[in-house]
C-alpha distance (Angstrom), angle and dihedral (degrees) to the residues before:
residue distance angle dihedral
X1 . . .
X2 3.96 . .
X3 4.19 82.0 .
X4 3.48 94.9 55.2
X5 4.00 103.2 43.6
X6 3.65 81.3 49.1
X7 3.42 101.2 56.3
X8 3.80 96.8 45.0
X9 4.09 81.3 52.6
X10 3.46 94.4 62.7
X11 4.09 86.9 41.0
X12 3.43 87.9 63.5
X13 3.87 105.0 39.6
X14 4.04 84.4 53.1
X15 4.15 88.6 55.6
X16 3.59 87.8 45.7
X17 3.95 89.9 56.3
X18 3.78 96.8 41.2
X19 4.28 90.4 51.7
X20 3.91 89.4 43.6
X21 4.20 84.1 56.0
X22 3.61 92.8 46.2
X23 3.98 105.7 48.5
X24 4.16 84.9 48.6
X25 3.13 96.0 50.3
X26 4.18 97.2 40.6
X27 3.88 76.8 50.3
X28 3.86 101.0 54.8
X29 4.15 83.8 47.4
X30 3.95 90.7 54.2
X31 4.53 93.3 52.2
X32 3.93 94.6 89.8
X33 3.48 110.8 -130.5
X34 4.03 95.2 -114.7
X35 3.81 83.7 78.2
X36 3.49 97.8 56.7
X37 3.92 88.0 51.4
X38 3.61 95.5 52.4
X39 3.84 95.6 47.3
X40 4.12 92.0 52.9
X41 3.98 84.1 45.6
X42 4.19 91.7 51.7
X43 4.03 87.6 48.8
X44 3.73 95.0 44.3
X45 4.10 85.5 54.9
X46 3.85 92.4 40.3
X47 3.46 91.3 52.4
X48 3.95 97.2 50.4
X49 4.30 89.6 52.6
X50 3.74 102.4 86.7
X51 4.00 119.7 -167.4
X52 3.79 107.2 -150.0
X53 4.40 124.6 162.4
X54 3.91 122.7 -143.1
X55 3.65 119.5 -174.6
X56 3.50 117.3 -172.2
X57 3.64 145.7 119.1
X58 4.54 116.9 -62.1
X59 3.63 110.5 -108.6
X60 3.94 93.8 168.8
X61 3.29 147.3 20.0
X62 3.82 136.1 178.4
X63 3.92 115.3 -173.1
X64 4.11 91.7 -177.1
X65 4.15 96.7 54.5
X66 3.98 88.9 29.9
X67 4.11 96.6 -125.8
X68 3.97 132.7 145.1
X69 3.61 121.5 -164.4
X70 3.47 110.0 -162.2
X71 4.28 121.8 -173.5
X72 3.92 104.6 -133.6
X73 3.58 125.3 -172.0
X74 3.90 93.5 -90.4
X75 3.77 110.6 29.5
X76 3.89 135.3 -11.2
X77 4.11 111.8 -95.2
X78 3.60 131.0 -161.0
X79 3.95 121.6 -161.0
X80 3.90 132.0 175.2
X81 3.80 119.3 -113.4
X82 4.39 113.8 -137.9
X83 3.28 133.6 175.2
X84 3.74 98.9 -77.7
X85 3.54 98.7 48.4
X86 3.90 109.3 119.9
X87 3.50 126.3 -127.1
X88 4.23 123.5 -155.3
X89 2.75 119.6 -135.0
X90 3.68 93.9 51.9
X91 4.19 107.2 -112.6
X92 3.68 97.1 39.2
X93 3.70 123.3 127.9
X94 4.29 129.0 -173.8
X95 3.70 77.8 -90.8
X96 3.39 90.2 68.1
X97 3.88 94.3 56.5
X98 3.58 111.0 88.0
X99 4.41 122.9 177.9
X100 3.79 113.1 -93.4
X101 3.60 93.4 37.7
X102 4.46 116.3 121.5
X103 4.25 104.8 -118.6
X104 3.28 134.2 -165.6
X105 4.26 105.3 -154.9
X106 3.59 120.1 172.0
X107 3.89 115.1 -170.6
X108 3.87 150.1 170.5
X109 3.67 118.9 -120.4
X110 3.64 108.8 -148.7
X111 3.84 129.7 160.2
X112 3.91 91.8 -14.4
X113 3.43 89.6 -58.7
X114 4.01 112.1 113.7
X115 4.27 105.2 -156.8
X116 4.07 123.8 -170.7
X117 3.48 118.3 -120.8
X118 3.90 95.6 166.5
X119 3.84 138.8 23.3
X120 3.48 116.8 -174.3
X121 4.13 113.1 -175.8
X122 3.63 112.8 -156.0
X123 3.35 120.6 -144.5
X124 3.70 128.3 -107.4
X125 3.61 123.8 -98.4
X126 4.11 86.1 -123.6
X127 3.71 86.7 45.5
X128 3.97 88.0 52.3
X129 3.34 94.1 42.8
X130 4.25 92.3 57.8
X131 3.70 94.8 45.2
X132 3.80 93.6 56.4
X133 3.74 90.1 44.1
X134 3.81 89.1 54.4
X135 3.46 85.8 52.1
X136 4.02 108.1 55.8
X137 4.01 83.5 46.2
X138 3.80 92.3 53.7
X139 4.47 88.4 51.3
X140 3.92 87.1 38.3
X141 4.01 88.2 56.7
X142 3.61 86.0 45.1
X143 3.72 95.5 47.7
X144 3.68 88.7 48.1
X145 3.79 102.9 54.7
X146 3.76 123.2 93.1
X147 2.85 121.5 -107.0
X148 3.93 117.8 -128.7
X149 3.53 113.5 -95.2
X150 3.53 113.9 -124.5
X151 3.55 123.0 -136.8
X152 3.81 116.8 -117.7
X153 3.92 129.2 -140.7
X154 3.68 121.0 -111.5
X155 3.90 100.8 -109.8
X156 3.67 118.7 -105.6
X157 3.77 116.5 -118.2
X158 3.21 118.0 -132.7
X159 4.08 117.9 -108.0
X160 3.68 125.2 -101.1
X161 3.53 128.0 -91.6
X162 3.41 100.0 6.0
C-alpha cells in the first residue's frame, strides 16, 4: 500500500514538472520579438547616461544659455540648467547663483552633454556664522526667563488619633 501511494506521488510530481516546462516555454514563444529589441535598446541608452556630483567653487555663470561651470577638485565642469533642475535652498533660481559662491551640482552626463539635476548653494561662512549667533541668543532668552511659579497646596495635616 505505502509502495503504491508512493509511486503515484512521484507520478504526479513528474506531471507537475513537465506542465510547469511547457506553459514557460509556450509563454516565452507568445513575447513578440519587437519587445525584446526595445528592452536591449532602453539598456544600451541607460547605460550611456552617467550620474556624477562636483562640488566646488562657481567660476561662471550664463543666465541667457542656462550653463554653470563649476571648478571641482580635479578639473573644471560645465553643465546646462532645465526646467527640472532643483535648486536648495528651495526659491532659488540660476539668478541666484553668482561666481565665488561654494556649489554643490549633481548631474547626468549624457551624449556629451552634462545637464543639472541639483544645485545646492552652501552658505557662507559669514552667513553661518549669523545663524548660529541667532541661535545661542534665542536659548540664552530662554534660559533667562522665569519660569512660572507654581502654586503649592496647603499641606494636609495628618488626622487625629491615629
Amino acid at each position: 500500500m505505502k509502495k503504491a501511494l508512493a509511486i503515484v506521488l512521484s507520478v504526479m510530481f513528474v506531471f507537475a514538472l513537465t506542465a510547469a516546462t511547457f506553459a514557460a516555454e509556450k509563454k516565452k514563444e507568445a513575447a513578440p520579438a519587437e519587445k525584446k529589441e526595445m528592452s536591449t535598446e532602453k539598456k544600451a541608452a541607460k547605460k550611456k547616461v552617467m550620474h556624477r556630483q562636483v562640488t566646488g567653487e562657481v567660476t561662471a555663470v550664463d543666465a541667457k544659455a542656462n550653463t554653470v561651470t563649476v571648478k571641482g577638485k580635479k578639473a573644471e565642469v560645465t553643465v546646462t540648467v532645465d526646467e527640472k533642475t532643483k535648486f536648495m535652498p528651495k526659491g532659488k533660481t540660476i539668478a541666484d547663483v553668482t561666481a565665488g559662491e561654494k556649489v554643490m551640482v549633481k548631474y547626468t552626463e549624457a551624449e556629451g552633454v552634462n545637464t543639472a539635476k541639483s544645485i545646492k548653494i552652501e552658505a557662507k561662512k559669514a552667513e553661518k556664522k549669523k545663524a548660529k549667533k541667532a541661535e545661542k541668543k534665542k536659548e540664552e532668552k530662554k534660559e533667562a526667563a522665569p519660569a512660572p511659579a507654581k502654586e503649592k497646596a496647603p499641606a494636609k495635616k495628618p488626622a487625629a488619633g491615629y
